[in-house]
N, CA, C and O atoms as a printed pandas DataFrame, in Angstrom:
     atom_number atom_name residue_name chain_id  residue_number  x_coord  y_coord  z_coord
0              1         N          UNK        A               1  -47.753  126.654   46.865
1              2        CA          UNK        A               1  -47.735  125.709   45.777
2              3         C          UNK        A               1  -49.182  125.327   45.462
3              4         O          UNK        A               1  -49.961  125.082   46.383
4              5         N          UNK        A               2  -49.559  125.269   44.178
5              6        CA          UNK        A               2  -50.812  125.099   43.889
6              7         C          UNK        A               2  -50.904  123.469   43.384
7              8         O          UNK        A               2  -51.941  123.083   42.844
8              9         N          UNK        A               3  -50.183  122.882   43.514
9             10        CA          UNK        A               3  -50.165  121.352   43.342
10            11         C          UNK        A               3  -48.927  120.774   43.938
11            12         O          UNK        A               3  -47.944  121.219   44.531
12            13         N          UNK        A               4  -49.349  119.639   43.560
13            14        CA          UNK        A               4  -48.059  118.138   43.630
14            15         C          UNK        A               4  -48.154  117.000   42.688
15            16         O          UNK        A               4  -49.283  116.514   42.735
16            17         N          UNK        A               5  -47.523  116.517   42.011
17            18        CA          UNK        A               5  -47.908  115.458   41.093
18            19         C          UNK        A               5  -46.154  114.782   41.318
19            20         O          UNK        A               5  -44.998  115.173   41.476
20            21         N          UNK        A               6  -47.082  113.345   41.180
21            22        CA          UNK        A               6  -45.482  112.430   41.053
22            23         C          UNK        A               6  -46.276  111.817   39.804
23            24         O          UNK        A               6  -47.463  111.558   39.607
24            25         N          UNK        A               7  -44.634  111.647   38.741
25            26        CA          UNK        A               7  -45.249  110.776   37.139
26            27         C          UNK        A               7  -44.507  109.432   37.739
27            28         O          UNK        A               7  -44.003  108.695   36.892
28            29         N          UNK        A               8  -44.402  109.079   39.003
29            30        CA          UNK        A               8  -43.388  107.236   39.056
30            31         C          UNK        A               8  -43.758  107.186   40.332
31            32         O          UNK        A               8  -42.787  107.397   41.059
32            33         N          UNK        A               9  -44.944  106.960   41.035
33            34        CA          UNK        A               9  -45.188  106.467   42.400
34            35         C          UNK        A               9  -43.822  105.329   42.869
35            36         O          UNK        A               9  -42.896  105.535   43.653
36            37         N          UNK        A              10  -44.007  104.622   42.396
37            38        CA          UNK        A              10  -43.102  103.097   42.157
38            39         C          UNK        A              10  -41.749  103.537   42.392
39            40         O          UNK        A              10  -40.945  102.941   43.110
40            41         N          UNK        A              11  -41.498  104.755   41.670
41            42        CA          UNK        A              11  -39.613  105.311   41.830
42            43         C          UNK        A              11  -39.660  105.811   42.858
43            44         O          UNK        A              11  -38.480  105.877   43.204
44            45         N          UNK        A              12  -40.099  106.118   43.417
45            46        CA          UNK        A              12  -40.239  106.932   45.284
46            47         C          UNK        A              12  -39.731  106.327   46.370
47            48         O          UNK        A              12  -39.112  106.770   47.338
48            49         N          UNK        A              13  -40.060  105.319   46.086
49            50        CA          UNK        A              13  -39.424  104.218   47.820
50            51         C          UNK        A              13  -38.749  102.969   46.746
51            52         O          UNK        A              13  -39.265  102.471   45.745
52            53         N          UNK        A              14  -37.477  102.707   47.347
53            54        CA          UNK        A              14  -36.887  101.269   47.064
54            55         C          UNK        A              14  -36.942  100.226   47.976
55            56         O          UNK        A              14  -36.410  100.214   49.086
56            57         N          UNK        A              15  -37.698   99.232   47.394
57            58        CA          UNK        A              15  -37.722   98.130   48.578
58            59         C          UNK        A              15  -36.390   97.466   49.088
59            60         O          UNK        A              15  -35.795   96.683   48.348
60            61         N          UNK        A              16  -35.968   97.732   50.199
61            62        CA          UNK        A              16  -34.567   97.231   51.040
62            63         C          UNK        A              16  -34.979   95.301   51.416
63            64         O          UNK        A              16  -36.124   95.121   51.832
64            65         N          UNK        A              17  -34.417   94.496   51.320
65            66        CA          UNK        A              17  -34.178   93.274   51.883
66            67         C          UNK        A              17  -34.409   93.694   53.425
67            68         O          UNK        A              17  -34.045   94.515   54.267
68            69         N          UNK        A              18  -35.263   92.576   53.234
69            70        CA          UNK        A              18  -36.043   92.326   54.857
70            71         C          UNK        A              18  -36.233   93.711   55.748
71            72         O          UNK        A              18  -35.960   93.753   56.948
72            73         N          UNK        A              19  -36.790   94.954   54.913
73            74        CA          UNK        A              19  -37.278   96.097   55.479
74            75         C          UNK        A              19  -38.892   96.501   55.121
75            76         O          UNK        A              19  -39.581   95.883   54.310
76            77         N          UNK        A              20  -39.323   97.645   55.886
77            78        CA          UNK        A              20  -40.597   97.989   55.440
78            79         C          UNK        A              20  -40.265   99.563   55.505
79            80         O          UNK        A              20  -40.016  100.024   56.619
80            81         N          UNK        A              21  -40.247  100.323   54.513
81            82        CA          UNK        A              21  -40.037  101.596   54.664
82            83         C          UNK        A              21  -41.476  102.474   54.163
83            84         O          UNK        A              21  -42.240  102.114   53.267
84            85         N          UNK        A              22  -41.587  103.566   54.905
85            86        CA          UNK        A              22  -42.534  104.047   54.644
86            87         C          UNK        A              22  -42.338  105.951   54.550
87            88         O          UNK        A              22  -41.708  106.475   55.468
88            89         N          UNK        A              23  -42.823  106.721   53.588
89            90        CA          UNK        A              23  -42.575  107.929   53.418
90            91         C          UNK        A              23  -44.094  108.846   53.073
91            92         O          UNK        A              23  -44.906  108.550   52.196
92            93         N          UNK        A              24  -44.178  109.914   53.947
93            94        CA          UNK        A              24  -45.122  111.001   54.257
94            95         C          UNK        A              24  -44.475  111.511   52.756
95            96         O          UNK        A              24  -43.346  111.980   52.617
96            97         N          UNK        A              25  -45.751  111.242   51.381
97            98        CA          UNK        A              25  -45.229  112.049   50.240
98            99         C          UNK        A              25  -46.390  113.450   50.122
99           100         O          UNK        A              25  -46.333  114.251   49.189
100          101         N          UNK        A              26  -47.410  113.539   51.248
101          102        CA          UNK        A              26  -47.868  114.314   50.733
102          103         C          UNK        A              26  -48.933  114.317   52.288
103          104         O          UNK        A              26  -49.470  113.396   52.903
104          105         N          UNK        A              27  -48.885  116.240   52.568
105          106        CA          UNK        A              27  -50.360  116.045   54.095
106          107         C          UNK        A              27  -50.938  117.648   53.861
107          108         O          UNK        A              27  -50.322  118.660   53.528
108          109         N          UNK        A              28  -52.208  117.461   54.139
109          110        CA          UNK        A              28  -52.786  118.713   54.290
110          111         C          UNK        A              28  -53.773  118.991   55.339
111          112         O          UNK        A              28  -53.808  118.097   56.185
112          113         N          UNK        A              29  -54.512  119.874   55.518
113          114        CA          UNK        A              29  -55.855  119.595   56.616
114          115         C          UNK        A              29  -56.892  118.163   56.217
115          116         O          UNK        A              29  -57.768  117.622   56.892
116          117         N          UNK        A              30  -56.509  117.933   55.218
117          118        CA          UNK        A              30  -58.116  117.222   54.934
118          119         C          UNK        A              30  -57.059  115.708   54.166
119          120         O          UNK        A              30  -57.881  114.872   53.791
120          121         N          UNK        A              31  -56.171  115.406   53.988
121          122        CA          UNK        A              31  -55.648  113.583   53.436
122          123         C          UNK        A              31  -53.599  113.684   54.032
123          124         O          UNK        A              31  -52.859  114.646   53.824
124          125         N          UNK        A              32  -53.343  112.803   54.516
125          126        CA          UNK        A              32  -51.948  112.528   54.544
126          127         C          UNK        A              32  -52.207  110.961   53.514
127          128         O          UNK        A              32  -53.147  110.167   53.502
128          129         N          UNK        A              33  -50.834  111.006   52.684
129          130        CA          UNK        A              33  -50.472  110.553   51.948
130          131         C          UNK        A              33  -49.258  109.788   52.142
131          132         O          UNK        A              33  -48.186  110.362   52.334
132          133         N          UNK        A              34  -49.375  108.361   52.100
133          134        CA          UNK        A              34  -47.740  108.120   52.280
134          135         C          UNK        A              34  -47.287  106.845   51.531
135          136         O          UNK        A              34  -48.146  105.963   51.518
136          137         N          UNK        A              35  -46.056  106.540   50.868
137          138        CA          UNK        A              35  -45.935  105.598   50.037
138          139         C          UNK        A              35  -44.895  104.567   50.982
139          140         O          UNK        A              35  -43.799  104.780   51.499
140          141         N          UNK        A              36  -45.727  103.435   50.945
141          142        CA          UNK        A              36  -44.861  102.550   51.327
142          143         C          UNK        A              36  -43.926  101.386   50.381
143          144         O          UNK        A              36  -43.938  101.113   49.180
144          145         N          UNK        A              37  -43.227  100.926   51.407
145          146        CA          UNK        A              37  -42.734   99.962   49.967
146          147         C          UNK        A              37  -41.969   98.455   50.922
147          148         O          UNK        A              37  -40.849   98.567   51.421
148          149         N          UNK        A              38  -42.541   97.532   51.004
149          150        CA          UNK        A              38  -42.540   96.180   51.663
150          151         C          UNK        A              38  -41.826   95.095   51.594
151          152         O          UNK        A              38  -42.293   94.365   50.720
152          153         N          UNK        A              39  -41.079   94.725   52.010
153          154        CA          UNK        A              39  -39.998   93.471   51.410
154          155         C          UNK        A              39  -40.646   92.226   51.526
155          156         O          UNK        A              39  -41.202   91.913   52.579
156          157         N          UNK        A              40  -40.620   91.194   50.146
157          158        CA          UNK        A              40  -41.394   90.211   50.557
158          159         C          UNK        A              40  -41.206   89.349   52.253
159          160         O          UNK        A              40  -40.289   89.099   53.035
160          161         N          UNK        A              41  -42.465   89.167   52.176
161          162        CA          UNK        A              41  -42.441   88.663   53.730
162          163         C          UNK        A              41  -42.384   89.197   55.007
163          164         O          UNK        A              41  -42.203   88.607   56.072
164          165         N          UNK        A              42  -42.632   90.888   54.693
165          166        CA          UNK        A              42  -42.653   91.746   55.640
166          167         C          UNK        A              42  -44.332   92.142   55.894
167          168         O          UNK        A              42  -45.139   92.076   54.967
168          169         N          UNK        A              43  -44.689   92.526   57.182
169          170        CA          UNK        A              43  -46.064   92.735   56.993
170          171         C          UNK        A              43  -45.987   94.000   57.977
171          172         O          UNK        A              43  -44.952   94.561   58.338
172          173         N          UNK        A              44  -47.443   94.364   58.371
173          174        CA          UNK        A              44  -47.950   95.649   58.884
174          175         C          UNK        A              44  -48.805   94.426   59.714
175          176         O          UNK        A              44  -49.580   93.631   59.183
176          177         N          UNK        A              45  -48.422   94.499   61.281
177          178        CA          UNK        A              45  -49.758   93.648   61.802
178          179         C          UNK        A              45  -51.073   94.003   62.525
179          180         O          UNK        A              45  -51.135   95.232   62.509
180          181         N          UNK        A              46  -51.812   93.655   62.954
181          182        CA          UNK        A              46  -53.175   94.150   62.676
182          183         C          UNK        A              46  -53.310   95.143   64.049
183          184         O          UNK        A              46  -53.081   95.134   65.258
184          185         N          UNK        A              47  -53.981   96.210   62.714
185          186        CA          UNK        A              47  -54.018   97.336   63.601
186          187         C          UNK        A              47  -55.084   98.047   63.474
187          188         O          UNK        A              47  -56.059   97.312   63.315
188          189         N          UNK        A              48  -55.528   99.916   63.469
189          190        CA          UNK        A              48  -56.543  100.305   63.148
190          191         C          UNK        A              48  -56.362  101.379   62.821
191          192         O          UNK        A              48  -55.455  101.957   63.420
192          193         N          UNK        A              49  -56.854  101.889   62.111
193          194        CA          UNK        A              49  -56.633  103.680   61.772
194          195         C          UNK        A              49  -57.945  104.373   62.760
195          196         O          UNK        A              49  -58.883  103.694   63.179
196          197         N          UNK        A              50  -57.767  105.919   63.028
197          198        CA          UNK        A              50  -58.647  106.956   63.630
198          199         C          UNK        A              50  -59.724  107.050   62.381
199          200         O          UNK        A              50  -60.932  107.020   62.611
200          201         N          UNK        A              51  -59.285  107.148   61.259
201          202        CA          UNK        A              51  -59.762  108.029   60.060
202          203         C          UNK        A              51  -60.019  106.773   58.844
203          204         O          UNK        A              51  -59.884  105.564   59.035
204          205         N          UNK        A              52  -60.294  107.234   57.973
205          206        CA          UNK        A              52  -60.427  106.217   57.076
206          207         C          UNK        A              52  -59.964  106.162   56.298
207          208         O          UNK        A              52  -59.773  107.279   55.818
208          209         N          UNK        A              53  -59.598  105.434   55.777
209          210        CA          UNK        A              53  -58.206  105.122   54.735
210          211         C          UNK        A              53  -58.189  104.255   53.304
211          212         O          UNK        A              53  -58.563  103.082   53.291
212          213         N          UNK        A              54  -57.819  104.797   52.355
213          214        CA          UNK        A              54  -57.812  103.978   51.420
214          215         C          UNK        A              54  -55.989  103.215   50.739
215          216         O          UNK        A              54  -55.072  103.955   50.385
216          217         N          UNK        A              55  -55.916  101.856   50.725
217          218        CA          UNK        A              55  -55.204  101.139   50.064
218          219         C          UNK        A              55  -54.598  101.017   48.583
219          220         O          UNK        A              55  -54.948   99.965   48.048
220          221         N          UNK        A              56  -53.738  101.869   47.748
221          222        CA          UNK        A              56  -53.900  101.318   46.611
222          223         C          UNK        A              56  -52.265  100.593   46.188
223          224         O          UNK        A              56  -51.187  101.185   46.136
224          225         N          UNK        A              57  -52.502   99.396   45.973
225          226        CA          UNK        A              57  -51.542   98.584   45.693
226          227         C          UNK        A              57  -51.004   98.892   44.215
227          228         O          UNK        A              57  -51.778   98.886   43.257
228          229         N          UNK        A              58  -49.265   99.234   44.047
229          230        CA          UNK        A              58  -49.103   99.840   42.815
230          231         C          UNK        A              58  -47.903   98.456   42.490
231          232         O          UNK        A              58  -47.751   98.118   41.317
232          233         N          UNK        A              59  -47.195   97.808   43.481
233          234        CA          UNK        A              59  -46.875   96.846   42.744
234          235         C          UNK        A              59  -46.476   95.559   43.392
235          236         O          UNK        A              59  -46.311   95.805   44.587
236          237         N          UNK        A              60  -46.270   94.427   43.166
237          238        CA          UNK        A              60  -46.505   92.987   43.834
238          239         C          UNK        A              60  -47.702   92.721   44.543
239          240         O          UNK        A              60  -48.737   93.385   44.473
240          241         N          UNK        A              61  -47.452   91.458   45.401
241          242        CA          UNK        A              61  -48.400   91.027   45.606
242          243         C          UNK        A              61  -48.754   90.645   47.394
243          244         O          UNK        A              61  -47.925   90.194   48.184
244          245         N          UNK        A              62  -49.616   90.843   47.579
245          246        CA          UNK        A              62  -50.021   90.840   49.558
246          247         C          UNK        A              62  -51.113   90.220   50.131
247          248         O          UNK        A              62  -52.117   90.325   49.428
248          249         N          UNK        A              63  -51.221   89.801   50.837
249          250        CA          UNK        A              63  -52.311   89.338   51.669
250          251         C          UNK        A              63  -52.708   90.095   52.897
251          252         O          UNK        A              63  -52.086   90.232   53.951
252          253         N          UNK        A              64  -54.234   90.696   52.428
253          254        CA          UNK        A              64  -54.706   92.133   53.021
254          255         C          UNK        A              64  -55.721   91.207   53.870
255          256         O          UNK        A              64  -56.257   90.258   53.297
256          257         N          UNK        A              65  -55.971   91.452   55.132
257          258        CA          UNK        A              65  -56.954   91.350   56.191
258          259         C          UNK        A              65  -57.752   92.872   56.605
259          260         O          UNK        A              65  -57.286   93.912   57.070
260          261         N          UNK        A              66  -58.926   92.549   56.274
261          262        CA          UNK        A              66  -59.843   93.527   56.662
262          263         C          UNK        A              66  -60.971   92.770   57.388
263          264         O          UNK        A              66  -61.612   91.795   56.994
264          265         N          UNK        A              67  -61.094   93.735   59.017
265          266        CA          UNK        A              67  -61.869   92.552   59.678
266          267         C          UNK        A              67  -61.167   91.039   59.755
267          268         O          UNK        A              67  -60.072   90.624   60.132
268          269         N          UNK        A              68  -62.398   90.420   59.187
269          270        CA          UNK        A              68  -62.803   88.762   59.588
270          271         C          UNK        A              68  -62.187   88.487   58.185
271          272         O          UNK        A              68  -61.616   87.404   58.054
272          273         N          UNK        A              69  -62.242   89.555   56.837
273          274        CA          UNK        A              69  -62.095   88.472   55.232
274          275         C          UNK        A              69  -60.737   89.178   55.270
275          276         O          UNK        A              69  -60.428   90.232   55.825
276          277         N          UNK        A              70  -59.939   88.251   54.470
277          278        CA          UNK        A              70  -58.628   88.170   53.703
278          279         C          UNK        A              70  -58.874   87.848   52.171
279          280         O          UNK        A              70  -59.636   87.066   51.602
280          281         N          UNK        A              71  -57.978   88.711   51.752
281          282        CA          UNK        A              71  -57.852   88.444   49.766
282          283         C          UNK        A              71  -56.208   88.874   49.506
283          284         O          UNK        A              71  -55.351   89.272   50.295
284          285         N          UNK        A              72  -56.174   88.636   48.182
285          286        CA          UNK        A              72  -55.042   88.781   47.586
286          287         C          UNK        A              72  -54.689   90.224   47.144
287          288         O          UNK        A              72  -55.556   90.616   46.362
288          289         N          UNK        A              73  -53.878   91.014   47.329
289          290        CA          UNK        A              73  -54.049   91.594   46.626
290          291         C          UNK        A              73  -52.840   92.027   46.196
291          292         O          UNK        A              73  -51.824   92.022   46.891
292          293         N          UNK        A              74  -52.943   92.550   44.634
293          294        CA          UNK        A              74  -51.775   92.996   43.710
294          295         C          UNK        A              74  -52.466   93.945   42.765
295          296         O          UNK        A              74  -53.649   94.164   42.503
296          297         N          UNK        A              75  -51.181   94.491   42.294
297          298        CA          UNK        A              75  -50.953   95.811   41.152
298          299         C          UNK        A              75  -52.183   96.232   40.899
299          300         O          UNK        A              75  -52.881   95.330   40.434
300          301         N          UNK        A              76  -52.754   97.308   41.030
301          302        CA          UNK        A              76  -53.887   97.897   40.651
302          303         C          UNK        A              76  -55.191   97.359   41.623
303          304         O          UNK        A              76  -56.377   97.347   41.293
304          305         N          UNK        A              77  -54.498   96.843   43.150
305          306        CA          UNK        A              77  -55.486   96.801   44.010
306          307         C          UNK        A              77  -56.181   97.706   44.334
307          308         O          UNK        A              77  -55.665   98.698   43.819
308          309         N          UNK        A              78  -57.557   98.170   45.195
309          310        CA          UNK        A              78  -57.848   99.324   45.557
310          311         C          UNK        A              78  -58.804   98.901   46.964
311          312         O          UNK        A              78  -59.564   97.935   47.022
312          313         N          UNK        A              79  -58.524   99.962   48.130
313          314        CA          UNK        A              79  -59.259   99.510   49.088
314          315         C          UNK        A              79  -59.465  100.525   49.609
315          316         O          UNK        A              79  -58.579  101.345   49.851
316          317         N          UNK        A              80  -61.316  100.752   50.030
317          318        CA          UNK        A              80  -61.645  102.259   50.822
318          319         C          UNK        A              80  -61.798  101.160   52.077
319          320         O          UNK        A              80  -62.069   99.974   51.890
320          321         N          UNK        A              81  -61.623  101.636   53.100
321          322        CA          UNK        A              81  -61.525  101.157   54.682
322          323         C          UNK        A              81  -62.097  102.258   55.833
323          324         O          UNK        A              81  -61.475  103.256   56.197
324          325         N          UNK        A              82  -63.354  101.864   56.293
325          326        CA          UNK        A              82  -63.741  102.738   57.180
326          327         C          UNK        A              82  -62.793  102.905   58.719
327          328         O          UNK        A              82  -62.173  101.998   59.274
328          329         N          UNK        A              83  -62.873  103.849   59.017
329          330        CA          UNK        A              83  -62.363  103.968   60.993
330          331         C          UNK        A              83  -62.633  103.282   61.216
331          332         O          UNK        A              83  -63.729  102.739   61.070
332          333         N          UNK        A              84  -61.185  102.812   61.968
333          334        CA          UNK        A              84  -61.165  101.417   63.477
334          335         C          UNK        A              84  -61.590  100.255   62.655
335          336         O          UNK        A              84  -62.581   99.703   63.133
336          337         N          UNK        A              85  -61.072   99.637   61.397
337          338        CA          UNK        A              85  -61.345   98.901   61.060
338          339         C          UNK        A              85  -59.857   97.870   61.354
339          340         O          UNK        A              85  -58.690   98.179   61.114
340          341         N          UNK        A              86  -60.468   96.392   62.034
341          342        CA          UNK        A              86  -58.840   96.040   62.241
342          343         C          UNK        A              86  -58.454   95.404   60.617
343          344         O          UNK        A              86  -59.247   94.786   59.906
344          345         N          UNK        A              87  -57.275   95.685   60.336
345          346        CA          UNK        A              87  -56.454   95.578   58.796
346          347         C          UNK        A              87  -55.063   94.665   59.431
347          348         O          UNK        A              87  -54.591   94.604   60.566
348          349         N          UNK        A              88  -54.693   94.043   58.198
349          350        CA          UNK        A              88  -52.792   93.805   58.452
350          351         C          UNK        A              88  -52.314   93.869   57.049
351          352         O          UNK        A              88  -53.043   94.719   56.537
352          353         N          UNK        A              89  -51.699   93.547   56.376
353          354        CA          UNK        A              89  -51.046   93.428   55.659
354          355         C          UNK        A              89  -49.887   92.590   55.270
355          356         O          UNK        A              89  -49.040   93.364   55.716
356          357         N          UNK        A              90  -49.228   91.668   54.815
357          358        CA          UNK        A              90  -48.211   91.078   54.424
358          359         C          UNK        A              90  -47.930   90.808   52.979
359          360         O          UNK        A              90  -48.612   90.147   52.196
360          361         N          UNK        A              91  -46.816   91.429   52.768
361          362        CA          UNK        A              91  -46.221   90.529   51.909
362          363         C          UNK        A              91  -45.744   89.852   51.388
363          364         O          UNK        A              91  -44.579   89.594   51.692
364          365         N          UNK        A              92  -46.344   89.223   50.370
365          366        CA          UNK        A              92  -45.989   87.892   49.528
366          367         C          UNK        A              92  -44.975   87.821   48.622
367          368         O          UNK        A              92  -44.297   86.814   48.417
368          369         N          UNK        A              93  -44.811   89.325   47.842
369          370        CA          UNK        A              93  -43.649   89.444   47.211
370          371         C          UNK        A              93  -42.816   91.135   47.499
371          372         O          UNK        A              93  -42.906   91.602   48.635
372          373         N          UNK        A              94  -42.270   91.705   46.724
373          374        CA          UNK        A              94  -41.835   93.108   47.060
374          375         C          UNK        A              94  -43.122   93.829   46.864
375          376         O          UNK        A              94  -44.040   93.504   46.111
376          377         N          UNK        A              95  -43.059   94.732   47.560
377          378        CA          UNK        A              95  -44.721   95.501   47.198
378          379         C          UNK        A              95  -44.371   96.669   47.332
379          380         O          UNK        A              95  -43.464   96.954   48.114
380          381         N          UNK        A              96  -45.101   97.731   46.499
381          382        CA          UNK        A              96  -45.169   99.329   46.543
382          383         C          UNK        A              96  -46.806   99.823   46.905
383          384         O          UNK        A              96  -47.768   99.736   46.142
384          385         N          UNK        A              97  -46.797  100.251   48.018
385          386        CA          UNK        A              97  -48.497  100.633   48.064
386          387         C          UNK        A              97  -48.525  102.275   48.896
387          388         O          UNK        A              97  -47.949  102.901   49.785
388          389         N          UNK        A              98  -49.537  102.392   47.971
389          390        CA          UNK        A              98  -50.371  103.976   48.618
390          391         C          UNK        A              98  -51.068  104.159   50.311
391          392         O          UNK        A              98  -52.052  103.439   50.481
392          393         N          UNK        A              99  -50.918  104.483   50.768
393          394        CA          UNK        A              99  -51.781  104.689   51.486
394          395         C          UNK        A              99  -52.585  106.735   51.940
395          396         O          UNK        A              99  -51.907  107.721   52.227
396          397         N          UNK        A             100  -53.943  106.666   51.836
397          398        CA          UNK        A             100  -53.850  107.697   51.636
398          399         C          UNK        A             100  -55.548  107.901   52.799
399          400         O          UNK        A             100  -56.716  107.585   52.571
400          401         N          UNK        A             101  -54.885  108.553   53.994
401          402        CA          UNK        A             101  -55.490  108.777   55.256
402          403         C          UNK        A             101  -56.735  110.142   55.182
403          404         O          UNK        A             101  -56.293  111.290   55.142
404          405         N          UNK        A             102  -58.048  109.950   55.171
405          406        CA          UNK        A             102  -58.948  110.838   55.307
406          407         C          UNK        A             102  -59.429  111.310   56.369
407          408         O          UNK        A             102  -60.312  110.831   57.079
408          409         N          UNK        A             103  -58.530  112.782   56.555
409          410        CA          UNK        A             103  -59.197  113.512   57.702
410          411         C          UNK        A             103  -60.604  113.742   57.829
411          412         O          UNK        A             103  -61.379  114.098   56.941
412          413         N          UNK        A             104  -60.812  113.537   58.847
413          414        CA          UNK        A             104  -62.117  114.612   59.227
414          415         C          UNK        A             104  -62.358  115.418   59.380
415          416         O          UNK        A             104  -62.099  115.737   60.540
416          417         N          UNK        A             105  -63.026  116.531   58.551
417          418        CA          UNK        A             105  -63.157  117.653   58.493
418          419         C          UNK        A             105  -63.910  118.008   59.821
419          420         O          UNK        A             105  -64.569  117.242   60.524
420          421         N          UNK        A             106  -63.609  119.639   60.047
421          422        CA          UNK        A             106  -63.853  120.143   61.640
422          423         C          UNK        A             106  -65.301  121.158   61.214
423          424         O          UNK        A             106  -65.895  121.785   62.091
């Protein structure tokens, strides 16, 4: 296959009542890709990735910890995050977010 394209990130995962589901939409040697989707008031607690990772928030709203600072973040958030950085996540309302993991090349 010489590509992948999704036209509805957002239609991919349905947020379940009081669940956090998460789906591998996409992995190769070099990015895994996975769409999550958050029930308000559900969080990810603080943890760290190997690799570095970027955040992109596609819908509602969360309270992202990176390190020591916390912000808001919603729809059209975006976050590059170096290795071993401690992160959490919660949400504030239903949320749909990207997450998309950068291998290290060998």
């Amino acid at each position: 296959m010489s590509h992948v394209a999704f036209t509805d990130l957002a239609a991919e995962v349905t947020v379940a009542a009081e669940s956090t589901l998460s789906r591998t939409i996409y992995q190769d040697d070099q990015v895994k890709v996975v769409l999550f989707a958050f029930a308000a008031g559900q969080e990810l607690s603080e943890h760290t990735a190997s690799m570095p990772a970027i955040l992109h928030f596609i819908q509602g709203e969360a309270a992202v910890t990176l390190g020591s600072q916390q912000f808001a973040a919603q729809a059209n958030s975006w976050v590059h995050m170096p290795a071993n950085l401690p992160h959490s996540i919660v949400a504030t309302t239903p949320v749909t977010m990207l997450l998309t993991l950068l291998k290290r090349g060998e």
